[in-house]
FIMAR-17968 format. One record per residue (C-alpha): residue in three letters; x, y, z. Coordinates in Angstrom, 1 decimal, decimal comma. Layout:
BEGIN
res_X_Y_Z
Ala_X_Y_Z
...
END
This chain:
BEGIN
res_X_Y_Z
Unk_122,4_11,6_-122,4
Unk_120,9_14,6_-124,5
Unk_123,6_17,6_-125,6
Unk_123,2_20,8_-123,8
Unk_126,5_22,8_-124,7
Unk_124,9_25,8_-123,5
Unk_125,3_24,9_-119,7
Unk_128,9_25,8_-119,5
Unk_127,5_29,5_-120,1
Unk_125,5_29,5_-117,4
Unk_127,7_30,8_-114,5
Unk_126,0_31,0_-111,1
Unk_122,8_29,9_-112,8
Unk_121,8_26,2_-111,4
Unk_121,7_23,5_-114,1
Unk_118,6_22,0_-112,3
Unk_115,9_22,6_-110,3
Unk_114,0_21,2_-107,5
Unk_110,0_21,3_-108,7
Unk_107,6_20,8_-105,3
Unk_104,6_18,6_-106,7
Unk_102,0_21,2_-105,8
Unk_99,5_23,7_-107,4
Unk_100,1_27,1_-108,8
Unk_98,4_28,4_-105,4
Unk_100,2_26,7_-103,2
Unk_103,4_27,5_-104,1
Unk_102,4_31,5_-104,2
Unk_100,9_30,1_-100,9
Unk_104,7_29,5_-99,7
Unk_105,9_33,0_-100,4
Unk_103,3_34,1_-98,6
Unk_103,9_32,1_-95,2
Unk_107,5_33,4_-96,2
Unk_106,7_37,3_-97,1
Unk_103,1_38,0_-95,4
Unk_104,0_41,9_-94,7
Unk_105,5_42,2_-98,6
Unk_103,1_43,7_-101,2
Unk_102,1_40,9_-103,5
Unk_100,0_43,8_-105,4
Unk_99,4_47,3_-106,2
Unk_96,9_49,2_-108,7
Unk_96,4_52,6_-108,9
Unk_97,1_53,4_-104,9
Unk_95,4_50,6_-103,8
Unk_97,4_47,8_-102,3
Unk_97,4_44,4_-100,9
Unk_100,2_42,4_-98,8
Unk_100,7_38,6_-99,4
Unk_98,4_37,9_-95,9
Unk_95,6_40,0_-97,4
Unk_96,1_38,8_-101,2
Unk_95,7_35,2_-99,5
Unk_92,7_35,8_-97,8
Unk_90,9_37,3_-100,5
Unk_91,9_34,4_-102,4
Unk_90,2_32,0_-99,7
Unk_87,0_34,3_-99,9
Unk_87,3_34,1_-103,5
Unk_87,3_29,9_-103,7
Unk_84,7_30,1_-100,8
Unk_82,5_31,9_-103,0
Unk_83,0_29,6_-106,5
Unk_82,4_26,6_-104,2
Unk_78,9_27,8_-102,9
Unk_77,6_28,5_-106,9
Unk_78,7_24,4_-107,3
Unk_81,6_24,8_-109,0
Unk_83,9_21,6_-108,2
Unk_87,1_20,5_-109,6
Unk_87,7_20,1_-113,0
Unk_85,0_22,5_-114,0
Unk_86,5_25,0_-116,5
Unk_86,2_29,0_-115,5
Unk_86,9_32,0_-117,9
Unk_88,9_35,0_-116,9
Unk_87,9_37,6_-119,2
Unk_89,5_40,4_-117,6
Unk_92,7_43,1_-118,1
Unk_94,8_43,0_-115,4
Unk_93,2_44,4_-112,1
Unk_93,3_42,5_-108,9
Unk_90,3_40,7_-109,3
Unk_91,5_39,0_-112,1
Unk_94,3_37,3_-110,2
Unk_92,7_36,8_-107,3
Unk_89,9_35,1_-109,2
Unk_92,7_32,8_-111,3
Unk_94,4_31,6_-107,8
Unk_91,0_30,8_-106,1
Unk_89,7_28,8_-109,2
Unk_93,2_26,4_-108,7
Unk_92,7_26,5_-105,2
Unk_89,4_24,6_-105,9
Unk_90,8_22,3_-108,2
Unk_89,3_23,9_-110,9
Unk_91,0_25,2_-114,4
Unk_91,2_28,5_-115,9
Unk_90,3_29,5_-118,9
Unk_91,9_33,1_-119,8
Unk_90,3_34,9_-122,6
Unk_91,0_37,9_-123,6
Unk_89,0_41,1_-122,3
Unk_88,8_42,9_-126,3
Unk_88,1_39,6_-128,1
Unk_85,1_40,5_-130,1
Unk_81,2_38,1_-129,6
Unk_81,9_35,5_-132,3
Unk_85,2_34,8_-130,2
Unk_84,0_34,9_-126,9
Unk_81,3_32,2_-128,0
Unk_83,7_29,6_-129,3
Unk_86,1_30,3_-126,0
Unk_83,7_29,8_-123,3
Unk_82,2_26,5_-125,5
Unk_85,5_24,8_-126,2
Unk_86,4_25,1_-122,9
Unk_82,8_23,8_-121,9
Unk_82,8_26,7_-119,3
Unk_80,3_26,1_-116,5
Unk_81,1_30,3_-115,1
Unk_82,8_33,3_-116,2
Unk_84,1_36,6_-114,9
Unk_84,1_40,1_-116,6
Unk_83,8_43,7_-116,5
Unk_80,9_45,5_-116,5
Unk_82,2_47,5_-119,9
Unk_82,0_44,1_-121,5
Unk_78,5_42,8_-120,2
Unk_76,8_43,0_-123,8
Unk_79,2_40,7_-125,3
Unk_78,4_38,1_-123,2
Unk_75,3_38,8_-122,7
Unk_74,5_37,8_-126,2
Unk_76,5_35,2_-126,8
Unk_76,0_33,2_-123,6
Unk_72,6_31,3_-123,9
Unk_74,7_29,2_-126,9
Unk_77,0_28,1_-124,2
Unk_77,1_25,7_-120,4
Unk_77,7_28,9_-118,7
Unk_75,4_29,2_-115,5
Unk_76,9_31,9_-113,5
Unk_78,3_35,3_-115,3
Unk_80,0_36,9_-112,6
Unk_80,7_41,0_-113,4
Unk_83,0_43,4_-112,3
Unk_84,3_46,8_-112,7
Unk_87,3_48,7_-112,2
Unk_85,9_50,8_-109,4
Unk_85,3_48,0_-107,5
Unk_88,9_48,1_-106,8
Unk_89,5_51,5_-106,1
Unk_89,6_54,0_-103,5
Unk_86,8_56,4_-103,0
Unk_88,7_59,5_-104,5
Unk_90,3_57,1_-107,2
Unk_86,5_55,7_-108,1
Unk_85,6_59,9_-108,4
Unk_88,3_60,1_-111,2
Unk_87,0_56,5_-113,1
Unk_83,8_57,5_-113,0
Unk_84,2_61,1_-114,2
Unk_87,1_60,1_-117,1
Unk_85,7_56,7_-118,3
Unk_83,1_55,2_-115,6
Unk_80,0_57,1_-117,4
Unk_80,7_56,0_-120,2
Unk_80,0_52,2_-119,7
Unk_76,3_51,5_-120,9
Unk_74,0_50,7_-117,7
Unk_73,0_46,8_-117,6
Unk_69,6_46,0_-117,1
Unk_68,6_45,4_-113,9
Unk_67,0_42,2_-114,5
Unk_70,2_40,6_-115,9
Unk_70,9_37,5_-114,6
Unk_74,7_38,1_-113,2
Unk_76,0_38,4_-109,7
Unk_78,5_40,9_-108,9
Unk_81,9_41,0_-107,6
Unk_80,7_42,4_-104,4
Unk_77,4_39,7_-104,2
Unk_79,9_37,4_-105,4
Unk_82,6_37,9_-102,1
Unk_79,2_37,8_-99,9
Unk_78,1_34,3_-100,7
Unk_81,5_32,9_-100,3
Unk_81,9_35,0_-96,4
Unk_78,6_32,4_-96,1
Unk_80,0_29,1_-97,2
Unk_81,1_26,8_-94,3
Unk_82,3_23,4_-96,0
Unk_85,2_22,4_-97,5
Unk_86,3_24,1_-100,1
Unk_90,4_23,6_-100,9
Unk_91,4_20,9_-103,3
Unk_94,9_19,3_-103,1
Unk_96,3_18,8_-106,4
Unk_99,4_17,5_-107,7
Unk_101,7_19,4_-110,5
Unk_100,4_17,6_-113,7
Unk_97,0_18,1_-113,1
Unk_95,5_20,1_-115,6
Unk_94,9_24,0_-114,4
Unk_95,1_26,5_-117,0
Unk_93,8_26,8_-120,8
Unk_95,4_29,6_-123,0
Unk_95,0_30,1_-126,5
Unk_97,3_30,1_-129,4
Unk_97,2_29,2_-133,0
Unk_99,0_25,7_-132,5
Unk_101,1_24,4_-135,3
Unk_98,3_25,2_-137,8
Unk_97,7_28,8_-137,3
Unk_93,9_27,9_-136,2
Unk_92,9_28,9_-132,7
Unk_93,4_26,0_-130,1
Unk_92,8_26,2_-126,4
Unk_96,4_24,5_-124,6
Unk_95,7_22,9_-121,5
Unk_98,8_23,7_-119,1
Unk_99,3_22,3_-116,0
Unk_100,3_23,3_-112,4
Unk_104,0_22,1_-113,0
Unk_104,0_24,0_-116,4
Unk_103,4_27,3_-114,6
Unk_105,3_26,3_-111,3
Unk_108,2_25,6_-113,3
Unk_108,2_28,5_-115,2
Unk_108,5_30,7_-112,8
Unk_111,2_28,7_-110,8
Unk_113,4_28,3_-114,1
Unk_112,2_32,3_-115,1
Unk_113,7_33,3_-111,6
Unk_117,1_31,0_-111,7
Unk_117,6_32,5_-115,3
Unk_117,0_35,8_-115,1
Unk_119,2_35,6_-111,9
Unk_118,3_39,5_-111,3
Unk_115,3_39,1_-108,6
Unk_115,1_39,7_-105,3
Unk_112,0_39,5_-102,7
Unk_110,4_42,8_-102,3
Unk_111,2_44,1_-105,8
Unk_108,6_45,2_-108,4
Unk_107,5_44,3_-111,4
Unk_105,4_46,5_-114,0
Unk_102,7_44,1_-114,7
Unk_101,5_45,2_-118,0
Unk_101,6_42,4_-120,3
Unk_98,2_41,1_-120,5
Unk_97,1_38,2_-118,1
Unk_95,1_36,3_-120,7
Unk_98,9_35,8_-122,7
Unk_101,3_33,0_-120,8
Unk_104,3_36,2_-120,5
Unk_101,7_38,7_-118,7
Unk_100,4_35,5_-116,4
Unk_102,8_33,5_-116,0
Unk_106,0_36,1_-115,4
Unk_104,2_39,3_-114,9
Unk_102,1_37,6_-112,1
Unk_102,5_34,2_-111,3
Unk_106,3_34,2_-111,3
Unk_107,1_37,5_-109,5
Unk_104,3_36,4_-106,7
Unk_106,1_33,6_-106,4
Unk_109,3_34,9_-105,2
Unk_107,6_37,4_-102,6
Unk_107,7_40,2_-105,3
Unk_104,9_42,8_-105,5
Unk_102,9_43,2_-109,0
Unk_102,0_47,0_-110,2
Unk_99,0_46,0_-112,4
Unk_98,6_48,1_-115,4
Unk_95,2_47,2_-116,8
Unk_95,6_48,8_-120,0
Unk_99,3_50,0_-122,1
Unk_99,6_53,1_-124,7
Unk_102,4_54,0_-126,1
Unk_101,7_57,7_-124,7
Unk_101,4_56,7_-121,3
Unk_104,3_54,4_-120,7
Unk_107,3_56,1_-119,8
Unk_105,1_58,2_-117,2
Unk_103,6_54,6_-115,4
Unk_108,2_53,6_-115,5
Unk_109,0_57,4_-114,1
Unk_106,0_57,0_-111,4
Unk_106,4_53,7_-110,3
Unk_109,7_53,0_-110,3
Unk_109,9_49,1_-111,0
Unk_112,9_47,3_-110,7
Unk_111,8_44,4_-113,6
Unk_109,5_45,2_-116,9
Unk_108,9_42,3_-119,7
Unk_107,0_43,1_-122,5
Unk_107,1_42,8_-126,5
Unk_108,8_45,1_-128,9
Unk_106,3_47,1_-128,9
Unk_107,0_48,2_-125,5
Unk_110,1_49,2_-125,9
Unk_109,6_51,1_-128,9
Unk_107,1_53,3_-126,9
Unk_110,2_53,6_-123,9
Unk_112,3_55,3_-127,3
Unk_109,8_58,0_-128,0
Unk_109,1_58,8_-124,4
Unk_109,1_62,1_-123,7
Unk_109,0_61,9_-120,0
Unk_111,8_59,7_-118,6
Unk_115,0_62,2_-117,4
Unk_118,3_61,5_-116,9
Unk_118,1_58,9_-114,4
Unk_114,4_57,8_-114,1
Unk_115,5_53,9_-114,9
Unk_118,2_53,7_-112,1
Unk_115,5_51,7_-110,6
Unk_115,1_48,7_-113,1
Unk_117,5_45,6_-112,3
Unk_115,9_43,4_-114,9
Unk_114,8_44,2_-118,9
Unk_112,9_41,3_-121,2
Unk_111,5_41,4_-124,7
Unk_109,5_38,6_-125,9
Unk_106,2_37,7_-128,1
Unk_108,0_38,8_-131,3
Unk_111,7_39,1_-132,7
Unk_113,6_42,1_-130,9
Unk_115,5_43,1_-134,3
Unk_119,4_44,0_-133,3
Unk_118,8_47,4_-134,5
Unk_116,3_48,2_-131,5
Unk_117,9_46,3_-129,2
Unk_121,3_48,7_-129,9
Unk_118,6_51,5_-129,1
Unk_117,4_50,5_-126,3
Unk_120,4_49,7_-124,7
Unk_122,1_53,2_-125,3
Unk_118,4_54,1_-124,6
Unk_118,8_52,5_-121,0
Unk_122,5_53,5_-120,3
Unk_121,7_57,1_-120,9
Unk_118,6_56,9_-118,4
Unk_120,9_55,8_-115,2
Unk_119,8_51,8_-116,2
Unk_123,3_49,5_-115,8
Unk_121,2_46,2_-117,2
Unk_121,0_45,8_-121,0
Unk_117,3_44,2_-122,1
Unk_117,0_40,8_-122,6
Unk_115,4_38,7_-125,6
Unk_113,3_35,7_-124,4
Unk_111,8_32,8_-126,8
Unk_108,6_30,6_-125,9
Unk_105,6_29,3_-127,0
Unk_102,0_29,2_-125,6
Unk_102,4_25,9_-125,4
Unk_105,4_25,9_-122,8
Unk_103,2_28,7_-121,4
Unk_105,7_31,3_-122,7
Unk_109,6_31,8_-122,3
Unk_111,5_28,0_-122,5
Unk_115,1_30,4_-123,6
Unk_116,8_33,9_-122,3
Unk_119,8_35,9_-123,2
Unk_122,1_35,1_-120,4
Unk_122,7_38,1_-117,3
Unk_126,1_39,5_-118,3
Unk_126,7_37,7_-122,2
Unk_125,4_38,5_-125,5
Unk_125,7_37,1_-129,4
Unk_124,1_39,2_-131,4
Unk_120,9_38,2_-132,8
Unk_120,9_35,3_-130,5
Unk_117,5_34,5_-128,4
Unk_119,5_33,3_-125,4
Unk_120,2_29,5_-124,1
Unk_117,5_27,4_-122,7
Unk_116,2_27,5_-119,3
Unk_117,4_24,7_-116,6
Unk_116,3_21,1_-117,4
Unk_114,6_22,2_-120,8
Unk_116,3_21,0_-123,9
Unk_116,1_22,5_-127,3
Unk_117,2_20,5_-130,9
Unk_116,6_21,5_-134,4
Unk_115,0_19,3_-136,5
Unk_114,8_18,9_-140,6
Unk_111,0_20,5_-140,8
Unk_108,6_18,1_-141,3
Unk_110,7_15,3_-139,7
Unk_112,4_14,6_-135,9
Unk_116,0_13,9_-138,0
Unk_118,5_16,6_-135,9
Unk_120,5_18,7_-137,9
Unk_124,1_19,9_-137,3
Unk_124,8_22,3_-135,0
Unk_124,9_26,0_-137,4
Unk_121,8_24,6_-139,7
Unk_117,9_25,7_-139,6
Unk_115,4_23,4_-138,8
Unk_112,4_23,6_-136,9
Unk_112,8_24,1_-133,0
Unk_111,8_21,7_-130,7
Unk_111,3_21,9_-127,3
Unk_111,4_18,8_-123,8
Unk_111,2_20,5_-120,6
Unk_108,5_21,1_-117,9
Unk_106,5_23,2_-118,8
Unk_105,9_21,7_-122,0
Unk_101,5_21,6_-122,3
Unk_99,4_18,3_-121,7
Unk_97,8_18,9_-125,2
Unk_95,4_20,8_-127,1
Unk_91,7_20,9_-126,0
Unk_89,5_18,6_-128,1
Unk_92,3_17,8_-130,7
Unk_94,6_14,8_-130,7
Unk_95,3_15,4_-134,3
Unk_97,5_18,5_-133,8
Unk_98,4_17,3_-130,4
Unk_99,9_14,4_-131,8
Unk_101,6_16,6_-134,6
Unk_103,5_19,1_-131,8
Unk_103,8_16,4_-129,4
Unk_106,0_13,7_-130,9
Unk_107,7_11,0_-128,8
Unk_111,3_11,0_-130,7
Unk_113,7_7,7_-130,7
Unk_115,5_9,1_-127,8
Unk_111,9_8,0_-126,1
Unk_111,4_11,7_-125,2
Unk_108,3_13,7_-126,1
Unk_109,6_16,8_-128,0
Unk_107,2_20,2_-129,0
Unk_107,8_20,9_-132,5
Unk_106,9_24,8_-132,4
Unk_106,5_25,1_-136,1
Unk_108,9_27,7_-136,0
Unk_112,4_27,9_-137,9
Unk_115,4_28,1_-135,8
Unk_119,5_27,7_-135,8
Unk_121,5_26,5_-132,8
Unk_125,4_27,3_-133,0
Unk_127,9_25,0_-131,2
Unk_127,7_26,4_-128,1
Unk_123,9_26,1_-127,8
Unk_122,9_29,6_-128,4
Unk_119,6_29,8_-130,1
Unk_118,9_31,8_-133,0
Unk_115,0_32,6_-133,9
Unk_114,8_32,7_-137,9
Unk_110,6_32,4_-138,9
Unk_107,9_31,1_-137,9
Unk_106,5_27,8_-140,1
Unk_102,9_28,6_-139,7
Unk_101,5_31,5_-141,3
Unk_100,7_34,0_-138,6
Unk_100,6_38,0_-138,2
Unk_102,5_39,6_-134,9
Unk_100,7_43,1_-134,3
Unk_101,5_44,8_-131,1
Unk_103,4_41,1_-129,7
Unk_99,7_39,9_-130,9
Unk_99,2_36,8_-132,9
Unk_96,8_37,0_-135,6
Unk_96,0_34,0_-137,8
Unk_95,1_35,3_-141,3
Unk_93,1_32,0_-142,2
Unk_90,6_32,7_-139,4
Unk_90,2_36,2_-140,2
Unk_90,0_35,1_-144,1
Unk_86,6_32,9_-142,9
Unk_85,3_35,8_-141,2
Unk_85,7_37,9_-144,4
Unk_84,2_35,6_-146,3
Unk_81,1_34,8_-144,4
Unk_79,9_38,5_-145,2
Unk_77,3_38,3_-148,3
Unk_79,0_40,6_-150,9
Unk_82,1_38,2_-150,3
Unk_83,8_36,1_-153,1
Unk_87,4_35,4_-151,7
Unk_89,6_37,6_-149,3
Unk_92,7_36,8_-148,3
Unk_95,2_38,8_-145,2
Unk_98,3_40,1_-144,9
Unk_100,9_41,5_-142,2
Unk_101,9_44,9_-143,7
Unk_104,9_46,5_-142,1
Unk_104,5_48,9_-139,4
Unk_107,0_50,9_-137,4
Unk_105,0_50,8_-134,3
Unk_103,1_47,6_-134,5
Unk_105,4_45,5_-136,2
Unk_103,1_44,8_-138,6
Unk_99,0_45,4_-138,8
Unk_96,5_43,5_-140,7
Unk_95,4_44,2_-144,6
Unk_92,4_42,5_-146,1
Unk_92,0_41,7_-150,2
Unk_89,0_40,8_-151,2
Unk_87,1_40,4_-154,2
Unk_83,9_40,3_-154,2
Unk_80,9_38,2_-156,0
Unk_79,8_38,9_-159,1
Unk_77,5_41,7_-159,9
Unk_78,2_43,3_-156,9
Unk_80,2_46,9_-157,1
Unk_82,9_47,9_-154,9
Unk_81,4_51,1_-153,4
Unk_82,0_52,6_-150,0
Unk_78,4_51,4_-148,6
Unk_79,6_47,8_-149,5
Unk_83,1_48,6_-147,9
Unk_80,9_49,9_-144,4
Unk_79,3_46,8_-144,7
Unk_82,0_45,1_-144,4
Unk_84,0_46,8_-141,8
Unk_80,8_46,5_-139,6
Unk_80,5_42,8_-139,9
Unk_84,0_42,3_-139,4
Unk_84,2_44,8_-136,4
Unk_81,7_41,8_-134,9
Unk_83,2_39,5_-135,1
Unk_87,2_39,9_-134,9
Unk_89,2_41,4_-132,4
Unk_90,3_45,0_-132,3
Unk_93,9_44,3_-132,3
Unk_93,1_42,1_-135,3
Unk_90,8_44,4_-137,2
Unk_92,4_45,1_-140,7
Unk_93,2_48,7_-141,3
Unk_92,3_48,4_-144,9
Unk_89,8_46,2_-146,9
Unk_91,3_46,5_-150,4
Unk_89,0_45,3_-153,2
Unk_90,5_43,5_-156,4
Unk_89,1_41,6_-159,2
Unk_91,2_38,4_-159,1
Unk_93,9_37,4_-156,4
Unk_97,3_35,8_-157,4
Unk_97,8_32,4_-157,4
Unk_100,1_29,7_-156,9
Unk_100,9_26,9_-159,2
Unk_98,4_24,5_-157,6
Unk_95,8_27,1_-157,4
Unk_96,4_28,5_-153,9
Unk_96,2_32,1_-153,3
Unk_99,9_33,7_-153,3
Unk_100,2_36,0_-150,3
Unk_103,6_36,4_-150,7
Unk_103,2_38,1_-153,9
Unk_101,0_40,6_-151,8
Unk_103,3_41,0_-149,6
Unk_105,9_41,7_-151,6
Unk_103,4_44,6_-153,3
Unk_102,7_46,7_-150,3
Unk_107,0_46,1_-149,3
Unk_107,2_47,8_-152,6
Unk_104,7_50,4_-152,2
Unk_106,1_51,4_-148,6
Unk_109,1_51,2_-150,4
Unk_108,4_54,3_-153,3
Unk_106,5_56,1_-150,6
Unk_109,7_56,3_-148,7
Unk_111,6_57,1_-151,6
Unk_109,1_59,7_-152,8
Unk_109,8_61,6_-149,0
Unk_113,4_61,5_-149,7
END
């Protein structure tokens, strides 16, 4: 029988759970046979109960069926979060097909190797992001590109405003592209009169999201209907704070497992209603909380950070909030002490709540419990997931108070990485308890009671805005460009984003460091990497530290620009 001390901490929290062997849409299906007059969605006025989310959901699958698309065939979601995107992502599993979410700012390079890993056969966009795939898509299996736009989900007076503020703004696309739009789309499917809903059981494969693995390399993680289905089963038990009818400020991005699979899939199903929020800045944040007055918000550091230097929430804007959770980075104690007294002063009586997951349990496996906290503690697992620490590099447990790496057995543990039994086989390891355990590749301490403590993270990785960057693919990037000898990246500390992204490079011989080189640079880089993973400085050196074997020593650069921030802080004082 495995250990779980942390169950006599759970109160009125179940120690299992009951999972239905059924899709992801057909368990949202059940809220809405339960809740069909609740809202299952709202953005920007316009709204849509469970009975109408479901039937645009049939259209939806109606429509993918007529272009051919049949179960198994892999889709990409390249979207922010605006109701066609979720409508879209529960039509594809109603189809039997599988998801794959990409993110809506990844730059062409990336968009390339998503939709070809995944062996996409269709994909879904907005119109602002035509060009990118336009150019990228005759290297890929891709047969129907499928555009969108904001506006398309809007009311006339609302589609005024978009057009005025950023609609213009979009470059046309030609009108001999070969696409179909949203609107086209919905047409063929009101056309389609065969069969067109595929039963399928809860570890059939449904969703692919992307993560750096164990490596720090990007690797697409095929999920499954339980692994979502549980999620937001164990999310709701846990978080023991959610009632049908309330709302939840949908703002963490749908292509990440916390925006998807607890900003959507988990609040839709337990009959709450989604506010999507298709885009987050720090400036606009506290007037979306004091406007739409959700009872639940999840989101990353970051986030919460943002709430702190609000400017518009009054005394007691955040009466309104019955549930408060941090994840996709460490919540240092510090902030968390703000953000309470933050909350308390603000009419809130809940305290926020740290979370710790993995991509490849889709996202939270562990949560602070409702009315307990240790400080600096992640929380205790969720029902029927396990957690052990291990000696890194081995599946020997260590006692209870030592770090290790953290590994993870539950349901919602992934099927595998796409395309990679290597590093599947090196996160998923059967152990001699007979039990297939996740090693996360992240350092960890569990105390007596079987409260978890996040310390590091094994791989090398950057967190920017709860964004993870992996240096080594941005390092390849950097070096493809032709005045490139050897760069190497950095996380420098950053009071807003955690940390952002610093490049050294040092270029071939014979070749100055002047600014046009520098352009050059930036311009190749903004092509191919992300914006959220764009350095903020290309620094150019003539050698790069080493290790004793010869690697190059980021720590020692790190520890530079610690020290630099350091005088500069000094020097203000």
């Amino acid at each position: 029988m495995m250990k779980a001390p942390w169950l006599k901490f759970y109160n009125s929290v179940p120690h299992h759970l009951d999972y239905p062997d059924i899709s992801i849409f057909e368990l949202m299906e059940k809220a809405a046979e339960k809740y069909p007059d609740h809202i299952a969605y709202e953005f920007f006025g316009t709204t849509a109960t469970y009975t109408q989310f479901v039937e645009e959901v049939h259209q939806c699958a109606k429509a993918l069926k007529s272009l051919g698309i049949k179960e198994e065939d892999r889709v990409t979601i390249c979207l922010p979060n605006v109701p066609q995107a979720i409508i879209m992502f529960y039509a594809i599993n109603m189809i039997g097909a599988i998801a794959n979410m990409v993110h809506p700012l990844a730059a062409e390079g990336e968009i390339r190797f998503f939709l070809k890993d995944s062996n996409s056969v269709a994909a879904i966009t907005l119109d602002a992001f035509y060009e990118k795939f336009s150019n990228v898509i005759k290297d890929t299996n891709v047969k129907y590109l499928i555009i969108t736009s904001i506006k398309d989900k809007l009311n006339p007076l609302k589609t005024l405003g978009y057009f005025v503020t950023k609609g213009r703004k979009i470059k046309p696309i030609p009108r001999n592209a070969d696409l179909i739009y949203w609107k086209d789309f919905l047409e063929i499917g009101e056309r389609y009169g065969f069969d067109y809903i595929v039963r399928r059981k809860g570890n059939d494969p449904a969703v692919i999201l992307y993560s750096g693995g164990t490596t720090g390399t990007t690797k697409g993680i095929l999920l499954t209907n339980l692994n979502f289905n549980a999620l937001a089963l164990q999310t709701i038990a846990m978080g023991d704070c959610a009632s049908p009818g309330d709302s939840m400020l949908s703002i963490m991005p749908i292509f990440h497992g916390f925006g998807l699979g607890i900003g959507i899939h988990t609040m839709l199903v337990h009959g709450c209603k989604c506010i999507l929020i298709p885009a987050f800045s720090a400036q606009t944040f506290g007037t979306l909380l004091k406007k739409n007055q959700p009872n639940h918000i999840a989101g990353v550091p970051t986030l919460y950070e943002a709430l702190l230097r609000s400017k518009k929430i009054k005394k007691n804007d955040l009466k309104c909030l019955k549930g408060v959770f941090c994840g996709g980075d460490s919540l240092s104690v510090e902030l968390k002490k703000k953000v309470d007294a933050f909350l308390k002063e603000h009419g809130a009586t809940v305290q926020i709540r740290e979370g710790y997951g993995t991509t490849e349990c889709v996202t939270a496996s562990c949560l602070t419990p409702k009315n307990y906290y240790r400080e600096g503690s992640i929380g205790l697992p969720f029902p029927d997931t396990y957690y052990k620490i291990v000696k890194p590099n081995t599946q020997e447990e260590v006692p209870y108070g030592t770090e290790g790496e953290i590994c993870i057995h539950g349901p919602t543990v992934m099927l595998g990485y796409i395309g990679n039994p290597k590093e599947t086989a090196h996160a998923l390891q059967i152990h001699p308890d007979g039990l297939t355990w996740l090693h996360t590749g992240d350092l960890g301490v569990m105390d007596e009671d079987g409260f978890v403590y996040f310390v590091q993270r094994l791989k090398r990785v950057i967190i920017s805005s709860g964004y993870s960057i992996y240096p080594s693919q941005l390092e390849n990037i950097i070096d493809a460009h032709e005045a490139v000898l050897m760069s190497t990246v950095i996380g420098v500390d950053d009071p807003y984003k955690i940390q952002k992204v610093k490049a050294f490079i040092v270029l071939k011989p014979n070749i100055s460091p002047t600014e046009e080189v520098r352009e050059s640079i930036r311009k190749h880089c903004e092509k191919n990497i992300a914006k959220y993973a764009m350095p903020y400085e290309f620094e150019f050196r003539e050698s790069l530290p080493k290790t004793l074997v010869g690697k190059v020593a980021y720590t020692i650069l790190e520890a530079e620009e610690r020290e630099k921030e350091e005088r500069r802080r000094n020097n203000r004082e």
